[in-house]
C-alpha positions in Angstrom: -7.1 -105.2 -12.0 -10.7 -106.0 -13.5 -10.0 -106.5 -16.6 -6.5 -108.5 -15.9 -8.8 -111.0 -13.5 -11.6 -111.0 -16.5 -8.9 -111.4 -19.1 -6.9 -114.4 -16.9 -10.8 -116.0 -16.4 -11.2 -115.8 -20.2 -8.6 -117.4 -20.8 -9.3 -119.9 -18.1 -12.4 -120.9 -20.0 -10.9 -121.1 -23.3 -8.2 -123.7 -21.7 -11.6 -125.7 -20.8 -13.1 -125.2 -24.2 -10.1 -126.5 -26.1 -10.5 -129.7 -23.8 -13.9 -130.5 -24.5 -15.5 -131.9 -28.3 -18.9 -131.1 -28.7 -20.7 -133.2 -31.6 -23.5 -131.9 -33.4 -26.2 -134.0 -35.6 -24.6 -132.8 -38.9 -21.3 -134.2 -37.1 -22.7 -138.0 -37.1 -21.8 -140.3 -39.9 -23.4 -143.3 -39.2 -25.2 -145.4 -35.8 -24.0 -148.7 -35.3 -26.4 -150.9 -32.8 -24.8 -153.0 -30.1 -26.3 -156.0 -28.4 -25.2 -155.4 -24.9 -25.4 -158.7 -24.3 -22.4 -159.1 -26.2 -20.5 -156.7 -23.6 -17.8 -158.2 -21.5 -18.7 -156.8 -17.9 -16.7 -154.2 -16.6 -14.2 -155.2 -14.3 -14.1 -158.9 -15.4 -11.2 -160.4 -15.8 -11.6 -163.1 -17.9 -11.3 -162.2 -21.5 -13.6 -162.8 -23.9 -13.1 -166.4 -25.6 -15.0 -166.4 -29.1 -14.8 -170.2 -30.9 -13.6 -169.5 -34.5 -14.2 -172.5 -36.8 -11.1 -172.1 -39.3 -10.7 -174.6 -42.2 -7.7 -177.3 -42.4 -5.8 -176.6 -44.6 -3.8 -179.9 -43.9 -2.2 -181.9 -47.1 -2.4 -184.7 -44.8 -3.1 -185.8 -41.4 -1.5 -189.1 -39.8 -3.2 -190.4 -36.8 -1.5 -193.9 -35.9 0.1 -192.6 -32.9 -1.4 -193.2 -29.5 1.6 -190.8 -27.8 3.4 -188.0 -27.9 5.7 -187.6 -31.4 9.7 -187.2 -30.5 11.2 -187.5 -34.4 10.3 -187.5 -37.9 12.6 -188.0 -41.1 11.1 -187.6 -44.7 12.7 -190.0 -47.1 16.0 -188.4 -49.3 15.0 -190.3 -52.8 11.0 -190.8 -52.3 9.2 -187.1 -51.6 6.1 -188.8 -49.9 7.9 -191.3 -47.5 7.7 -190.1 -44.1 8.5 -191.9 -41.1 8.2 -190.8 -37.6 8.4 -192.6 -33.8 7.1 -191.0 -30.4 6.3 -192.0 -26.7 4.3 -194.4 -27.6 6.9 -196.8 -28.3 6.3 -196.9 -32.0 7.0 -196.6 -35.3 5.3 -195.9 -39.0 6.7 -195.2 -42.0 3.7 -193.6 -44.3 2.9 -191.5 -47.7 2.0 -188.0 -47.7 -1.6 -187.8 -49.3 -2.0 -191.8 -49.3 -4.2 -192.0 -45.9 -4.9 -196.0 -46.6 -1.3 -196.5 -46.5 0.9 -197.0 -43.5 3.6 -199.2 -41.8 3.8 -199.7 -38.4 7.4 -200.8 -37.7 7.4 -203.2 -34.1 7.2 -201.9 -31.3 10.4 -201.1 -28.4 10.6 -201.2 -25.5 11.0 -197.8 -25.0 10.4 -194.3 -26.8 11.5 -194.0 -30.6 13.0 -190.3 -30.1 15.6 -191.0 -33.7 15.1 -192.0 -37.2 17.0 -191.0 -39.9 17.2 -192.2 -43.9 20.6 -193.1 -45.4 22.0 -190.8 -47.9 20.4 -193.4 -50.8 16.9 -194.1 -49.0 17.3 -197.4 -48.6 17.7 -197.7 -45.2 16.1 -196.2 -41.9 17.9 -195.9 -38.6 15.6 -195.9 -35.7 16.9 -195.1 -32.3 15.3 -195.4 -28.8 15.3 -195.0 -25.1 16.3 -198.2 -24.9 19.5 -197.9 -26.3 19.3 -200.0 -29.3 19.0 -198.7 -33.0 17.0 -201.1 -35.2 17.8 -200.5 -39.7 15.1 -201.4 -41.5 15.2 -201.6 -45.5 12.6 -199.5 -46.6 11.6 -201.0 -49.5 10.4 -204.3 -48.1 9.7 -203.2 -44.6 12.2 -205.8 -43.2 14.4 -205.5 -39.8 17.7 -205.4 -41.5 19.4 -206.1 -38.0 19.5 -204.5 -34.7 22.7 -202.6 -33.7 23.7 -202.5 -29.4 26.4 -201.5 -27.3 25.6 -198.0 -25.9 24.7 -198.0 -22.0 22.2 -195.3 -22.5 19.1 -194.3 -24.7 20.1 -192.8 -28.0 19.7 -189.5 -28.5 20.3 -189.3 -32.3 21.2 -191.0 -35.5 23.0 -189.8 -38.7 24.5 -191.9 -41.7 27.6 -191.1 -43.5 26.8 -189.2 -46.8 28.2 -192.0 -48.7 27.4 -194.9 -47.9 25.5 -197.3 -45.0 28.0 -196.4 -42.0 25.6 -195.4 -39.0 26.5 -193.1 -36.0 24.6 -192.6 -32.8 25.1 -190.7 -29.7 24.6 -191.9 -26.8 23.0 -190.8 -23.2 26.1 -192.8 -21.3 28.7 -190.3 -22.9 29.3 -192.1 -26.3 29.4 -192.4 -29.8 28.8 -195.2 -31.3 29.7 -196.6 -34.9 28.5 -199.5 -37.2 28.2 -200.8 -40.8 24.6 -201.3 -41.1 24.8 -203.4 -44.1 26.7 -206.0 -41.8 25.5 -205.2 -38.9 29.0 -204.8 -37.3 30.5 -202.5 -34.9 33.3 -200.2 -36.5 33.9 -197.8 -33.4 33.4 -196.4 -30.2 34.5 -192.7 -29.0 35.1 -192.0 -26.1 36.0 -188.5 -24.0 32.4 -186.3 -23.9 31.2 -185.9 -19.8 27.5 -185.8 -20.3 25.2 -186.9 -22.9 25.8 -187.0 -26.3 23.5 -184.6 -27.9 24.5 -183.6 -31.0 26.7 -184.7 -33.6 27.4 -185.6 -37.3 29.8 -186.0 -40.2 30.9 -183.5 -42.4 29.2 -183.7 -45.9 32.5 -185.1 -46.9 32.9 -187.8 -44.9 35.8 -187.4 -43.5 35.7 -186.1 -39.7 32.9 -186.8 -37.1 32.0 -183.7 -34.8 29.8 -184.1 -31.9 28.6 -182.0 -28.6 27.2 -182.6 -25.5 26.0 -181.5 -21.5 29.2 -181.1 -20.8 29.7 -177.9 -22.8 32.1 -179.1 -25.3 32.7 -180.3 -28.7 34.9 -182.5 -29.7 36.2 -183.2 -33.5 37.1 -186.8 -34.2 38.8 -189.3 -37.1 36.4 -191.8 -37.6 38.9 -194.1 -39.3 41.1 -194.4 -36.0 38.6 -192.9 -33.5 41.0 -190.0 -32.8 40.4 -186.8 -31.2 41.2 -184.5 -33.2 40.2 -181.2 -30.9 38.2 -180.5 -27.9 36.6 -177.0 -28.1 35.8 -175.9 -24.7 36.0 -173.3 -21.9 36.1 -169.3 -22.6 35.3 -167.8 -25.5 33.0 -171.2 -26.0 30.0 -172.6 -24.5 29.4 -172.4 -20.6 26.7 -174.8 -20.7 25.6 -178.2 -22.9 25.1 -178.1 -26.3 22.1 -178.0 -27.7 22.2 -178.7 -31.6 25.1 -178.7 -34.3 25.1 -178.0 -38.0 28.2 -178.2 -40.2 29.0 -176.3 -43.5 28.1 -177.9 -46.5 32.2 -177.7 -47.3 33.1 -179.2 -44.3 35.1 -176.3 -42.1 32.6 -175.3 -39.7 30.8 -176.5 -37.0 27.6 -174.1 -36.0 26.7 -175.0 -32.3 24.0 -174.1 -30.2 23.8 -174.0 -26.4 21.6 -173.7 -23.1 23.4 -170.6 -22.8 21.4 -169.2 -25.4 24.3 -168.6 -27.8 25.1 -170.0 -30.9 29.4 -170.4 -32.0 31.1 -170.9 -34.7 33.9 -173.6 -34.8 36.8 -173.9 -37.3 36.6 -177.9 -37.7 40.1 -178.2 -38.7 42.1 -176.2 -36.6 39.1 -176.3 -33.6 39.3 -172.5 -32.8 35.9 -170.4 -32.0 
């Protein structure tokens, strides 16, 4: 019985041992010195906040905004041309690297939250809150002409890929249509339930897709304003669009949603 109880209390104490790390001097590699001053208290919640001066690395920095920024383009034919709008109303076209050099384009009456270069530079699109789109030729810094007609801001602008034919969507439910280099109306469609808040041609021209709140997209001719196909309901979306890309051979439409998903849409027959 003795030496059971000694044998189980050995063996007790060698469970403790293994437990426990004993350091010696020869066992120390180096000291390191702490301010404790430099301590966070224990128990304090707050983290530590330490102010790290970090270089900019910036190419360039543009200040001539007094507001929020909602859009920027960069130009298609000039790789310094930048142009960009916000809430303050306004908006500049300006040169990468060239700080001395800057256009400021009038100002709306509402938020620039669109712009957008034609396919050949020439031209800039700018769309508002107020629901008019002003073109502006780019190399003299003109007002080409102001396109209306929408009931609602603008929520984006694209040009065809070949030529000066503008689109715009619209916050009242449209899409609009013009030939900027007229400054005519071609076409409205008509059909979406919400806002308008996506939507471009396909690189070849030929068919006009857009999306919107209302969960859908819809495929269109822009010669007759025809649509084409309404994508909706299960498998698709079950809330607004988001965003929309196309293929670069025009056949798919890539769509993103509030539902956090993202589909893809065969443009000419309009299945998921």
């Amino acid at each position: 019985m003795n030496a059971e109880g000694e044998g189980m209390n050995n063996s007790s104490d060698d469970e403790r041992d293994e437990g426990e790390i004993y350091l010696e001097e020869n066992d120390i590699i180096d000291e390191i010195n702490v301010d404790e001053e430099d301590l966070p208290d224990v128990g304090d919640d707050n983290e530590a906040e330490y102010d790290v001066d970090e270089p900019d690395d910036s190419i360039h920095l543009f200040t001539g905004h007094q507001g929020e920024l909602y859009t920027v383009a960069s130009s298609p034919t000039d790789a310094v041309l930048v142009a960009t709008g916000g809430g303050d109303d306004k908006g500049f076209l300006w040169k990468i690297g060239q700080g001395d050099w800057a256009q400021e384009l009038p100002a709306r009456r509402d938020s620039v939250n669109s712009l957008a270069f034609s396919s050949d530079g020439q031209l800039l699109a700018s769309g508002g809150l107020d629901g008019l789109i002003q073109v502006w030729d780019v190399s003299s810094g003109s007002l080409k002409c102001t396109l209306d007609g929408p009931g609602g801001g603008i929520e984006w602008v694209k040009w065809h890929p070949r030529g000066h034919v503008l689109l715009a969507g619209s916050e009242d439910s449209t899409i609009w249509m013009w030939n900027a280099d007229k400054g005519t109306y071609l076409n409205m469609f008509s059909g979406h339930g919400g806002n308008v808040t996506c939507g471009d041609f396909t690189p070849d021209g030929k068919t006009i897709c857009s999306g919107s709140d209302d969960a859908s997209l819809r495929i269109w001719n822009p010669k007759n304003g025809e649509n084409l196909h309404v994508v909706r309901g299960h498998p698709y979306h079950t809330e607004g669009l988001t965003c929309l890309t196309i293929t670069s051979d025009s056949t798919l439409a890539i769509t993103g949603s509030k539902d956090n998903s993202v589909h893809v849409v065969n443009i000419t027959t309009g299945r998921v």
